[in-house]
C-alpha positions as CSV (number, residue, x, y, z in Angstrom):
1,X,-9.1,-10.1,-5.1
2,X,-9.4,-6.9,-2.7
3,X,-7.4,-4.4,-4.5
4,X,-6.9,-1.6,-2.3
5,X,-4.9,2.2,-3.2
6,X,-4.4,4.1,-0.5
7,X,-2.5,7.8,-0.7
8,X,-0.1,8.7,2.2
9,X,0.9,12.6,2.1
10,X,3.6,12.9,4.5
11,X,5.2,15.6,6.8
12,X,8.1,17.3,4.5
13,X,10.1,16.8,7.0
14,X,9.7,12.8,6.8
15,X,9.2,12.5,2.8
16,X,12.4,11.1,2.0
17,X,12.4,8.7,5.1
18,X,9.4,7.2,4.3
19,X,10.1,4.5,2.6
20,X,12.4,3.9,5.7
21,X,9.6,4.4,7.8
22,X,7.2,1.9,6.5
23,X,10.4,-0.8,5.2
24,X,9.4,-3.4,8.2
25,X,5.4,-2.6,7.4
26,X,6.3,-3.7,3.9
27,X,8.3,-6.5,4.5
28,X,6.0,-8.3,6.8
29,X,2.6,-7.8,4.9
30,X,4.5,-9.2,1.6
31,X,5.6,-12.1,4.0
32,X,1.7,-12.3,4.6
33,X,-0.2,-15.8,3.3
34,X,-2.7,-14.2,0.3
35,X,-0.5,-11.0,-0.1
36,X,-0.7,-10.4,-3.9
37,X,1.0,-7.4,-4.2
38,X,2.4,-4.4,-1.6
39,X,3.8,-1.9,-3.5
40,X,5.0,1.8,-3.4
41,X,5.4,4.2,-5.8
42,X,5.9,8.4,-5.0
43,X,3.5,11.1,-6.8
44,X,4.9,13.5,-9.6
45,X,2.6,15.5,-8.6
46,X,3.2,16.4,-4.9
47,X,6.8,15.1,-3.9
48,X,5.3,14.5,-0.2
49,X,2.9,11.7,-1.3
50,X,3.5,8.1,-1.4
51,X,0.6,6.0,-2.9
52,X,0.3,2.3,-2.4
53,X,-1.2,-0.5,-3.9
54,X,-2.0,-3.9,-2.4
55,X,-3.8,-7.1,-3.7
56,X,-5.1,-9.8,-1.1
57,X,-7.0,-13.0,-2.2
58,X,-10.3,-12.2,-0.9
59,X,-9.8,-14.1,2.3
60,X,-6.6,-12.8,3.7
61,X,-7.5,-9.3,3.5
62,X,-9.2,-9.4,7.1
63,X,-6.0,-11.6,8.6
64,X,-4.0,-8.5,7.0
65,X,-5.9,-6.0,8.9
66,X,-5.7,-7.8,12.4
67,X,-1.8,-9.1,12.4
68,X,0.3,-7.6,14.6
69,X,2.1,-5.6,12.0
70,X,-0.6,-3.7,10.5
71,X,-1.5,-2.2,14.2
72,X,1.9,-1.4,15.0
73,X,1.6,0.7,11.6
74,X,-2.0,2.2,12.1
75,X,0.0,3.1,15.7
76,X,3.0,4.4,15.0
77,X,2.4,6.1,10.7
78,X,0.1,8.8,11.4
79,X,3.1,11.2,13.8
80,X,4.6,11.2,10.4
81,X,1.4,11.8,7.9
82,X,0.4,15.4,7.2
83,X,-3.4,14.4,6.6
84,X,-5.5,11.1,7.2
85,X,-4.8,8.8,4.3
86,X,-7.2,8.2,1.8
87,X,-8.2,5.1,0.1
88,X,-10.2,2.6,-2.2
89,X,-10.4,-0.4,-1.5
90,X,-13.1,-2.7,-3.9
91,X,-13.5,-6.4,-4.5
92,X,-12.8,-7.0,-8.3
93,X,-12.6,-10.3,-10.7
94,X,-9.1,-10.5,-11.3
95,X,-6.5,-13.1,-9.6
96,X,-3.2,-10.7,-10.8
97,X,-2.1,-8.2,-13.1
98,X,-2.6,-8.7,-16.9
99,X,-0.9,-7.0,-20.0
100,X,-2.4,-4.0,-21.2
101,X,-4.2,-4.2,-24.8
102,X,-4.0,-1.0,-25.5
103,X,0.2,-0.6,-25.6
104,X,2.2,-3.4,-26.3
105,X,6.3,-3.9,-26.3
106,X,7.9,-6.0,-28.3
């Protein structure tokens, strides 16, 4: 899989309609064929960043980055970013998400 985190900080003045914001980004890339995974979370450590995680199967990251959708996003995100995103993105040897060994619920 491409496993991919990438940290949004956003204007304060658009922090809380983010998730607003990037709703039809997020929509349509889960919608994609070899989408894994497409989620946001917000940091507890600065209130104006967003972080998100995606998973592709190794072949429909590079559909991903040339649909339609994604464009319109690299187009139309950054009026409401404070800084350039940053991200990893690595190929690694797992097909989903697995249980942790080191806590387990009962």
């Amino acid at each position: 899989m491409i496993f991919i985190v990438v940290k949004f900080e956003t204007k304060p003045e658009f922090t809380d309609q983010w998730p607003e914001l990037v709703a039809e980004f997020t929509a349509n890339t889960r919608g994609e064929e070899g989408n894994l995974f497409f989620d946001w979370a917000r940091s507890l450590d600065n209130p104006n960043e967003y972080v998100l995680t995606e998973g592709f199967a190794d072949d429909a990251a590079e559909a991903h980055v040339g649909s339609d959708h994604f464009k319109k996003a690299v187009s139309e995100l950054p009026q409401y970013l404070a800084h350039t995103p940053k991200i990893i993105s690595e190929k690694i040897g797992a097909d989903a998400w697995g249980p942790m060994g080191e806590m387990q619920v009962d």
